[in-house]
C-alpha positions as CSV (number, residue, x, y, z in Angstrom):
1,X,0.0,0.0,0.0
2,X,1.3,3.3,-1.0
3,X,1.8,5.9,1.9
4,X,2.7,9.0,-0.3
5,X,0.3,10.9,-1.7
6,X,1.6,12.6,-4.9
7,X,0.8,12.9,-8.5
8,X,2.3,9.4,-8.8
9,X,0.1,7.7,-6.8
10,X,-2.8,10.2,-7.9
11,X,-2.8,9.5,-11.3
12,X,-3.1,5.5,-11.1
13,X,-5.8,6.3,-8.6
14,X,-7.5,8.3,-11.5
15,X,-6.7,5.5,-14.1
16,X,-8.7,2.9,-11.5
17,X,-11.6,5.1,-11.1
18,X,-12.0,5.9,-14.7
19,X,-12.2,2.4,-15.9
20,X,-14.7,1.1,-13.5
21,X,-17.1,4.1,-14.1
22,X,-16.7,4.0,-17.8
23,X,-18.0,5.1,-19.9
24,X,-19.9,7.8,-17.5
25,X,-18.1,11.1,-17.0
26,X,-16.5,11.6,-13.8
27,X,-17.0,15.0,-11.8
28,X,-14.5,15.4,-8.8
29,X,-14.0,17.9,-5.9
30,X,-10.6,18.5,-5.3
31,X,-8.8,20.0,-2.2
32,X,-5.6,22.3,-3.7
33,X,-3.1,19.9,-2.7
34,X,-0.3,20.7,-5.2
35,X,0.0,17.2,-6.5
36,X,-3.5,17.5,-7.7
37,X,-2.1,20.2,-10.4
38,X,0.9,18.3,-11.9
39,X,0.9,18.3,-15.2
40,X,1.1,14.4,-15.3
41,X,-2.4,14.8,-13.8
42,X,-3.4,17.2,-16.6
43,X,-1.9,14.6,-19.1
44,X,-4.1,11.7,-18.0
45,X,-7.3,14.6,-17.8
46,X,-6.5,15.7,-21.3
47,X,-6.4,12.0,-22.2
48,X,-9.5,11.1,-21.1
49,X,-11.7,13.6,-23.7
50,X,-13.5,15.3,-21.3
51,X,-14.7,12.4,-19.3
52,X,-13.2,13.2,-16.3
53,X,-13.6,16.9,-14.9
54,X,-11.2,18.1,-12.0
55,X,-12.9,20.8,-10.0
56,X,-11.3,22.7,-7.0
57,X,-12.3,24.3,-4.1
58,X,-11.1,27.8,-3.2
59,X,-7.7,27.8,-1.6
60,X,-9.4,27.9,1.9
61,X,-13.0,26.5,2.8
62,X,-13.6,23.8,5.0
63,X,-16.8,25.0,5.2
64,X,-17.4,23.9,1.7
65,X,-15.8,20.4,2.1
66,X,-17.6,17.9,4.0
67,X,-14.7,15.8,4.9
68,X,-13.1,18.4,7.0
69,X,-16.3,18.5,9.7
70,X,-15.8,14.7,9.7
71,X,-11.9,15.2,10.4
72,X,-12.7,17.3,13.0
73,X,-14.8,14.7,14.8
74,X,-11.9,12.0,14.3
75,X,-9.2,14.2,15.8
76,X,-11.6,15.3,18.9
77,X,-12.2,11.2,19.5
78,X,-9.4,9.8,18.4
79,X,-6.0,11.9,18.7
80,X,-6.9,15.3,20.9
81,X,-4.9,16.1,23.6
82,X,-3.3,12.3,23.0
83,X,0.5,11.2,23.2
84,X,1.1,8.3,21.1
85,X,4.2,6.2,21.8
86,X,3.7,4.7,18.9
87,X,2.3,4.3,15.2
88,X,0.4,1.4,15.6
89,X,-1.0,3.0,18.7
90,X,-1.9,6.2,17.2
91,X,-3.8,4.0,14.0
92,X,-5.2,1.5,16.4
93,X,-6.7,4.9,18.3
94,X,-8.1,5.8,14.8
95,X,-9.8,2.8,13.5
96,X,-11.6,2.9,17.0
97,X,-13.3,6.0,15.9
98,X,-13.8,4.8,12.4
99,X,-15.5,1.4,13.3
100,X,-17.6,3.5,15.3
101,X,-18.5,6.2,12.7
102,X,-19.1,3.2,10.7
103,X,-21.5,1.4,13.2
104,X,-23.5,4.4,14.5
105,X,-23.4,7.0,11.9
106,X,-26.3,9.4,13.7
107,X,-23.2,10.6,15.5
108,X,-21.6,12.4,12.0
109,X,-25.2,13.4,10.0
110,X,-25.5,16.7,11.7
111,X,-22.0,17.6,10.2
112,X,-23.2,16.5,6.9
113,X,-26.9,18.0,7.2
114,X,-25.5,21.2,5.5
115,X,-24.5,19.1,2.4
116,X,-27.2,17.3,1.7
């Protein structure tokens, strides 16, 4: 499993996504990380003939992007005011909080009542 996030690993990631929903056109919502705006990313876009649309958010609004009211939930169960000795500790810590997003997901919806 890849740890980096870069263009590298983006663009396969694309690749993947593109042939399982094709031939449907693919709209995404993208964060401004800069590895989203490589121009090997671009390549595999221009590639694609317009099937695959790469949309941004402005350079700062979490209030716009779901996923950052749910990362606030996951660092105020899972890692807030936490010492971690170690990795595994700090991930074991985090799937906690994830398996129980997962099993009792009342406890996110009023983040994601805004975006619905």
């Amino acid at each position: 499993m890849d740890t980096v996030f870069n263009a590298e690993t983006f663009v396969p990631f694309l690749e993947q996504l593109s042939r399982f929903y094709y031939p449907k056109k693919i709209y995404m919502l993208l964060d401004n990380g800069s590895y989203h705006k490589k121009e090997e990313v671009w390549d595999f876009v221009r590639g694609e003939r317009g099937r695959l649309s790469l949309n941004f958010f402005p350079p700062y609004s979490p209030e716009l992007n779901a996923i950052e009211r749910i990362w606030h939930h996951v660092r105020m169960h899972a890692t807030h005011n936490r010492y971690f000795e170690t990795l595994d500790e700090l991930k074991t810590s985090l799937q906690k909080t994830f398996t129980s997003i997962q099993a009792w997901p009342t406890q996110i919806q009023g983040y994601l009542n805004p975006f619905i």
